[in-house]
C-alpha atoms as one frame of an Amber mdcrd trajectory, in Angstrom:
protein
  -5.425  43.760  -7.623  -4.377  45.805 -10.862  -0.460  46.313  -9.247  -0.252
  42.395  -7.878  -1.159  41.404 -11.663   1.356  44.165 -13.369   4.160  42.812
 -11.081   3.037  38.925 -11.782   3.330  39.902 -15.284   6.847  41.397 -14.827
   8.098  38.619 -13.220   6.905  36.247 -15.850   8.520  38.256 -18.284  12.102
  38.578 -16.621  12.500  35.297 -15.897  12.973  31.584 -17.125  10.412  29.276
 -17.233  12.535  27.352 -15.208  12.925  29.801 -12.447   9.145  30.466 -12.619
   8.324  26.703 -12.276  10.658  26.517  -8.862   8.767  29.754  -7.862   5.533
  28.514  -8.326   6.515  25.222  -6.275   8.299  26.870  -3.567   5.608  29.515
  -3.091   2.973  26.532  -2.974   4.474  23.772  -0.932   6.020  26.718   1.394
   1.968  27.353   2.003   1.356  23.711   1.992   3.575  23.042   4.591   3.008
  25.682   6.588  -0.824  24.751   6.898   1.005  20.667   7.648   2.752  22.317
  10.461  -0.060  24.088  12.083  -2.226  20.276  11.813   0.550  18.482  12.884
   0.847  20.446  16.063  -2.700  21.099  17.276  -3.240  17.085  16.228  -0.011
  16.219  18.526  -0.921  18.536  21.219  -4.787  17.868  21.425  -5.036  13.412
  20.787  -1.132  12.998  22.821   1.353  11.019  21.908  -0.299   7.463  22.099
  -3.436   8.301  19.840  -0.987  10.419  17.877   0.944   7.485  17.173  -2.082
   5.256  16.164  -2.545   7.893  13.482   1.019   7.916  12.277   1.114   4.202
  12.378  -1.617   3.789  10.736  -0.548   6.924   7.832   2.756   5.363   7.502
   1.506   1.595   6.763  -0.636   3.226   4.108   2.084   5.458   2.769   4.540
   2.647   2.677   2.566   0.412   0.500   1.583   3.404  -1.895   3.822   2.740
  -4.267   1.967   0.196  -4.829  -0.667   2.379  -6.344   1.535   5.571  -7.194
   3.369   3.161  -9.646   6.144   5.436 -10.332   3.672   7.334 -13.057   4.678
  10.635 -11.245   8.384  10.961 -12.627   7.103   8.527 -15.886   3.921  11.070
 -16.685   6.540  14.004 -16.266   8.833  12.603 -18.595   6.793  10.904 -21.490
   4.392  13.638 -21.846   6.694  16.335 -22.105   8.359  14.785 -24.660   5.055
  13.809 -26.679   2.408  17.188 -25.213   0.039  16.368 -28.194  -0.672  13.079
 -25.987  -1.111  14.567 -22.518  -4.909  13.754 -22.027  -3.748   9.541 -23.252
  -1.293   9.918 -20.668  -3.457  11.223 -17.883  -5.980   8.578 -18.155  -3.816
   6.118 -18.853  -2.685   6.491 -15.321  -5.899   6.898 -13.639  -6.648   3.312
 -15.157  -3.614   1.705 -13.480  -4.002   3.146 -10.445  -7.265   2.296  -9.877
  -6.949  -1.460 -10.486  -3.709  -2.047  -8.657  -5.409   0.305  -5.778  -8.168
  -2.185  -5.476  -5.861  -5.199  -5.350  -3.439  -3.440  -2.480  -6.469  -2.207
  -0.546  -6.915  -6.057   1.260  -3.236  -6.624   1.405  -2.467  -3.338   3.931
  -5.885  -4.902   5.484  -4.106  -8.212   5.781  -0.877  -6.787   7.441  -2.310
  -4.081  10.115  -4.233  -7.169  11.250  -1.273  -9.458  11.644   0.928  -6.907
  13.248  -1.543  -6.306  16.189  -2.871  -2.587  15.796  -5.072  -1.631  18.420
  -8.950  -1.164  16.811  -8.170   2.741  16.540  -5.427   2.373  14.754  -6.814
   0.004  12.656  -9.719   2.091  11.701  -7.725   4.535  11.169  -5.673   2.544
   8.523  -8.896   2.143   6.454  -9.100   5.846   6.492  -5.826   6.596   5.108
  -5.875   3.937   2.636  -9.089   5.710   1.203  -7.194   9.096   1.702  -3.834
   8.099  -0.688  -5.982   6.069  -3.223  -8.223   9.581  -3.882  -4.809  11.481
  -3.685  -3.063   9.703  -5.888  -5.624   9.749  -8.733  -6.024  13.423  -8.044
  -1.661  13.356  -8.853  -2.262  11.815 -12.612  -3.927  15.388 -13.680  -0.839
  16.751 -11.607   1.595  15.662 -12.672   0.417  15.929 -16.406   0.081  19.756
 -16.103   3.383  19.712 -14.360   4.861  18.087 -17.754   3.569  20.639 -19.452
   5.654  23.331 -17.243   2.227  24.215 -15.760   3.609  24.585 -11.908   1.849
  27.164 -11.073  -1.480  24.723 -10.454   0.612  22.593  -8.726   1.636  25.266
  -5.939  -2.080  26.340  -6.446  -3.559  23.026  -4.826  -0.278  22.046  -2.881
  -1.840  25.199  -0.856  -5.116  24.938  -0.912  -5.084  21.004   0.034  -3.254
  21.478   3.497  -5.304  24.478   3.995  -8.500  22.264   3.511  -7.132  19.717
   5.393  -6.157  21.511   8.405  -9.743  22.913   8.863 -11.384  20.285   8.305
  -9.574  18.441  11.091 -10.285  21.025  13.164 -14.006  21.120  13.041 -13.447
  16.821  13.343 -11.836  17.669  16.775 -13.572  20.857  18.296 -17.281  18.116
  17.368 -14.953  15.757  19.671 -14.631  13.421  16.673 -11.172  12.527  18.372
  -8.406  11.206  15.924 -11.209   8.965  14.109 -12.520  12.347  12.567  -9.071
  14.087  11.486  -8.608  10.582   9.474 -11.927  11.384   7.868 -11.013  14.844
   7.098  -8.142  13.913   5.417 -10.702  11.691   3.183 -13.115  14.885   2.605
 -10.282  17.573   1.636  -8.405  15.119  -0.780 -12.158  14.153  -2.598 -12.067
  18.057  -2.846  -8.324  18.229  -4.251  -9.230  15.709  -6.686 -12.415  17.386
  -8.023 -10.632  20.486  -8.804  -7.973  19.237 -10.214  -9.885  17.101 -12.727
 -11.526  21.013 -14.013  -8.483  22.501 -13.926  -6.782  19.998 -16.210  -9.980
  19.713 -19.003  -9.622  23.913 -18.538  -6.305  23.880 -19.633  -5.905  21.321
 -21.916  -8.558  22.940 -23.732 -10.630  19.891 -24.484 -13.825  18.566 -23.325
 -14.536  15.623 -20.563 -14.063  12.277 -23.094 -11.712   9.619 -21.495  -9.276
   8.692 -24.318  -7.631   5.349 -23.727  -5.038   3.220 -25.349  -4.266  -0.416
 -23.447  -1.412  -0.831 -26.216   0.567   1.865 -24.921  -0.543   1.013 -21.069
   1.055  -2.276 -21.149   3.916  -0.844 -22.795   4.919   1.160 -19.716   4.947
  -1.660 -17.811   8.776  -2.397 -17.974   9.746   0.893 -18.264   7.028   1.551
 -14.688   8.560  -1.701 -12.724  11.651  -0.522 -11.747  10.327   3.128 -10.789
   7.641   0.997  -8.633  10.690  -0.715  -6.707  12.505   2.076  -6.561   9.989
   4.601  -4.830   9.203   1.437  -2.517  12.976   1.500  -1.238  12.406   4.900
  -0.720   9.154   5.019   0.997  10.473   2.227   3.113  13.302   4.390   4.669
  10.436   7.080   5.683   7.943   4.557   6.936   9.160   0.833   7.959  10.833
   2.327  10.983   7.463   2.679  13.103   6.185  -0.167  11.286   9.547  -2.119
  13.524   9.125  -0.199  16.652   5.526  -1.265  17.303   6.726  -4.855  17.634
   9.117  -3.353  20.885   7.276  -0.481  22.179   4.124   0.707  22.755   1.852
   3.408  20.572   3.479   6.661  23.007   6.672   5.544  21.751   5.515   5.587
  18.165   4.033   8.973  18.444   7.718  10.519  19.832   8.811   9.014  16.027
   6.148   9.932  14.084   5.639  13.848  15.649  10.159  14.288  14.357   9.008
  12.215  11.204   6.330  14.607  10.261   8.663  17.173  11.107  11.478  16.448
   9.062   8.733  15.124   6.222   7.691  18.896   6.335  11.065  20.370   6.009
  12.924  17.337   3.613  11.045  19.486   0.330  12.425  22.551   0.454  15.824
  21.055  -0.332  14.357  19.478  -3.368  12.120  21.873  -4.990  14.427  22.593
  -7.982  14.830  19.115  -8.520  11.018  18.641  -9.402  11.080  21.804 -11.565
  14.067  20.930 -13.812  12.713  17.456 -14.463  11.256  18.222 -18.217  14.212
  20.583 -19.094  16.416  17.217 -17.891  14.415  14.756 -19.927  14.303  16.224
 -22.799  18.508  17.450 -22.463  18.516  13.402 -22.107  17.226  13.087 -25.405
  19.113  16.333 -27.290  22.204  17.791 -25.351  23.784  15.386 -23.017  26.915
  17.936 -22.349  23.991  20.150 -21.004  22.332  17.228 -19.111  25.476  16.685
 -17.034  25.761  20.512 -16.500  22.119  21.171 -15.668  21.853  17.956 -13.281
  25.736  19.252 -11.503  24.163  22.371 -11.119  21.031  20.595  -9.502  22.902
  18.892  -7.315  25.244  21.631  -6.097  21.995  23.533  -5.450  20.516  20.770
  -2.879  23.419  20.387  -1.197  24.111  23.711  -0.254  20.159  24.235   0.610
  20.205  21.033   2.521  23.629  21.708   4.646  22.207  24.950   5.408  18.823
  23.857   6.396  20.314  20.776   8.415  22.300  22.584  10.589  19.568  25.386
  11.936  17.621  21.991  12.530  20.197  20.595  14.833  21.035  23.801  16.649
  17.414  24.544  17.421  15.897  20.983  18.537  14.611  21.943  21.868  13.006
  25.321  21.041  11.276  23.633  17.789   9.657  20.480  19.938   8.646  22.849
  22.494   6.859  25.223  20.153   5.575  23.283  17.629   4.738  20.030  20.059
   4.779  21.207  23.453   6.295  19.908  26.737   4.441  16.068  26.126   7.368
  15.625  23.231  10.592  16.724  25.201  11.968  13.172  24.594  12.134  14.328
  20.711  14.493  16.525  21.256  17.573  13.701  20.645  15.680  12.694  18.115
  15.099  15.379  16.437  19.090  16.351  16.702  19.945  12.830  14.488  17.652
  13.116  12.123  18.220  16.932  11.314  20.269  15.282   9.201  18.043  13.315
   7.063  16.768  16.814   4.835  20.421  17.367   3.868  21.125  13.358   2.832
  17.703  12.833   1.564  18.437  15.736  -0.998  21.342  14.674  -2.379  19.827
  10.857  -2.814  16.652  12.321  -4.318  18.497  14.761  -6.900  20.459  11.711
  -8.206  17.328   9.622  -8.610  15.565  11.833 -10.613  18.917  12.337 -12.366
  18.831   9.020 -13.136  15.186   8.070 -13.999  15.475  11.618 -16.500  18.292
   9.580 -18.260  16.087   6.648 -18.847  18.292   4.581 -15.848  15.307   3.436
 -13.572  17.221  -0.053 -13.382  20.221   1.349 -12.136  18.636   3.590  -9.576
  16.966   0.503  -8.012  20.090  -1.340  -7.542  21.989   1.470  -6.090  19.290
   1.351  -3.496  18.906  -1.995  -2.631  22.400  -2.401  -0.452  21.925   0.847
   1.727  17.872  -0.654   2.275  19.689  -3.690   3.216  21.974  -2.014   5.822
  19.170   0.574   7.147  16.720  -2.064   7.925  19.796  -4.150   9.527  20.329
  -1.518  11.565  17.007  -1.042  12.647  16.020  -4.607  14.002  19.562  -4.306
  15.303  19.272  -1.065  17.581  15.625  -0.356  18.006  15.052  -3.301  20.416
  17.447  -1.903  22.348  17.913   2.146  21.935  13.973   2.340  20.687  13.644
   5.767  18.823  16.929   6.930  19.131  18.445   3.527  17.518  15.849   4.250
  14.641  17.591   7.204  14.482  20.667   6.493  13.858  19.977   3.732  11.421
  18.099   6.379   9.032  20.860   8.566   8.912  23.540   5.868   8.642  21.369
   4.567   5.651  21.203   7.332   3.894  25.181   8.532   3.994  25.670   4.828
   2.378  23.027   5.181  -0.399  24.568   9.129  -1.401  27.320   7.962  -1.545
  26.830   4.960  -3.917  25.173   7.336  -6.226  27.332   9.971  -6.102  30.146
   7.695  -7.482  27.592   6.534 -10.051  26.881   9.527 -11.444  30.244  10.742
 -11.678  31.665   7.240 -13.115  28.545   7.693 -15.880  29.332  11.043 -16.343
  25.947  12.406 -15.466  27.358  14.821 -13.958  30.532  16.365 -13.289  32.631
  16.556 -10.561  34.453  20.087 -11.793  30.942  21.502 -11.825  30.532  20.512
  -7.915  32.693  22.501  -6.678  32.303  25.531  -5.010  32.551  29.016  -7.450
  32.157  32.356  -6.725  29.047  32.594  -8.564  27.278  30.449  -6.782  26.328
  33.071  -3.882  25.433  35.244  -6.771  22.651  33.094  -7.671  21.410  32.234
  -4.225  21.039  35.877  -3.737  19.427  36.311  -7.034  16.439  33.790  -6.590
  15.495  35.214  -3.051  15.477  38.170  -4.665  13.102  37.405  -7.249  10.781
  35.236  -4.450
């Protein structure tokens, strides 16, 4: 125990808070994720595809209204209170608040809508249970994402790991009782209600300060304008994760569903590690925003070089090894994933490049813009989608992610550049840049 804490110490010492932040993420999503993959697969393999796809229906309406409820205070909170730390707890609460009462109101609305699509009664159950599971998630996020402002990332890998690891257990002991897919949607319920709880201790720990719940509703409704457009936003881009089995219910049945949601979950899994360093540079962006804009534009090109080379990389092994993934990690029951899988192996290395320019954007105080750059690709995507999925069914929903997504990168790369947010000299390729790849698996 002695040597693990002299070499923690020497790594904290020889590098940049920076590079310890994208450690600390990596090393806890990486466990996070692993512990997804494992539930994912003995889920799959143990309900099938058709109860499998009552639960993914059923996570995916939730997660596509939880926006809703998210409110964009996960990039805001990052921003504001790393700018103003003497106001971290304010901020924290502040969030909890709006969350809470816009949770309550969206609650009967995903209610309304799994009703009038036609879910089957497990799947509608099942909704219930994973509205309940992102409304305790989400409130567990506000004391996240405030530590996170404070470059406190190592608490944020801590219960990134210790979430799926609850999770996955928990579902477990729901199926060997023979609780079916009704009890893994409870265990998602129990773990997060454990998530949340010790991340409310950890935050009063390390903010120092006692349990008091300090509130302003002056400064609440003042984030309102600047929250709107971050809502809208992260509802485009929840929308091109979730609306597509949300469409190909109405034309096929809940086996059909599952084949989407088991490469959905897949890719889900995988789409992060492209985007880890975008999460940890966030402060250092926002407050280069405010100081240094030459260094914004070089810090945000050197973000963005970073995802696409991790993405390209990471896109590619997907493609190449389809059939051996679905077999292992689904079995023989998903072989009909395997084209599926092949399109949207894709997605991680698109997805990156949109989500590094986002949080480009929102870092530079252009949440408005963002949302219009995304509107037009939405547009196309779901055009696509009621346009091929009657007719190719999985594999046309596909195809109208990935075509989606090549529209929307490229809108905001030409953005970015025209703003000069970042630069197009920096993009290109430089013989350091292997240098530094080599450098950071070295220190992981």
């Amino acid at each position: 125990m002695l040597i693990v804490r002299r070499l923690w110490a020497e790594f904290e010492d020889a590098t940049t808070i920076g590079t310890r932040n994208l450690v600390y993420l990596l090393l806890g999503d990486w466990g996070r994720r692993f512990f997804s993959i494992l539930f994912i697969s003995i889920v799959a393999r143990i309900v099938g595809p058709e109860l499998f796809g009552a639960y993914g229906l059923a996570q995916d309406l939730a997660l596509l209204f939880s926006p809703l409820i998210e409110l964009g205070l996960h990039a805001f909170l990052i921003r504001e209170a790393a700018r103003e730390p003497d106001r971290v707890v304010e901020y924290a609460h502040g969030a909890i608040v709006l969350r809470l009462l816009v949770g309550i109101l969206v609650f009967p609305i995903c209610i309304v809508f799994a009703i009038w699509s036609g879910y089957s009664a497990i799947a509608y159950t099942l909704t219930l249970t994973q509205l309940s599971w992102i409304m305790l998630d989400t409130l567990g996020r506000s004391y996240r994402s405030a530590l996170m402002s404070q470059d406190k990332m190592i608490y944020e890998g801590m219960l990134n790991t210790l979430s799926g690891g609850i999770r996955l257990v928990l579902a477990i002991v729901a199926l060997g009782a023979g609780f079916g897919v009704i009890g893994v949607g409870v265990a998602d319920i129990v773990s997060t209600t454990i998530v949340l709880g010790i991340s409310t201790l950890i935050f009063y720990r390390v903010v120092q300060t006692k349990f008091r719940f300090v509130l302003n509703l002056q400064d609440i409704r003042s984030w309102i304008p600047a929250l709107l457009p971050l809502v809208l936003g992260q509802l485009v881009m929840a929308a091109w994760m979730r609306v597509n089995t949300q469409i190909l219910i109405q034309y096929d049945t809940e086996s059909a569903v599952g084949i989407l949601v088991a490469v959905n979950r897949l890719i889900l899994m995988i789409i992060p590690l492209s985007t880890y360093q975008v999460v940890a540079n966030m402060p250092k962006l926002s407050r280069y925003a405010k100081e240094n804009k030459p260094a914004f534009a070089a810090s945000a090109s050197q973000q963005l070089k970073w995802v696409i080379y991790v993405g390209f990389i990471m896109s590619l092994l997907l493609c190449l090894g389809a059939r051996p993934i679905v077999l292992v990690v689904f079995g023989s029951a998903y072989l009909d994933s395997i084209g599926l899988l092949q399109i949207l192996a894709w997605q991680p290395f698109l997805y990156g490049i949109c989500y590094s320019l986002v949080y480009t954007l929102i870092a530079n105080d252009q949440q408005i813009a963002s949302l219009f750059l995304s509107i037009l690709p939405m547009g196309i995507y779901v055009a696509l989608s009621l346009w091929l999925v009657p007719v190719y069914s999985y594999i046309g929903s596909g195809w109208a992610t990935v075509i989606g997504f090549v529209v929307w990168s490229g809108f905001l790369i030409y953005y970015t550049i025209w703003r000069q947010l970042i630069s197009w000299q920096k993009l290109k390729p430089s013989t350091g840049d292997w240098d530094r790849i080599t450098k950071l698996v070295g220190r992981l």
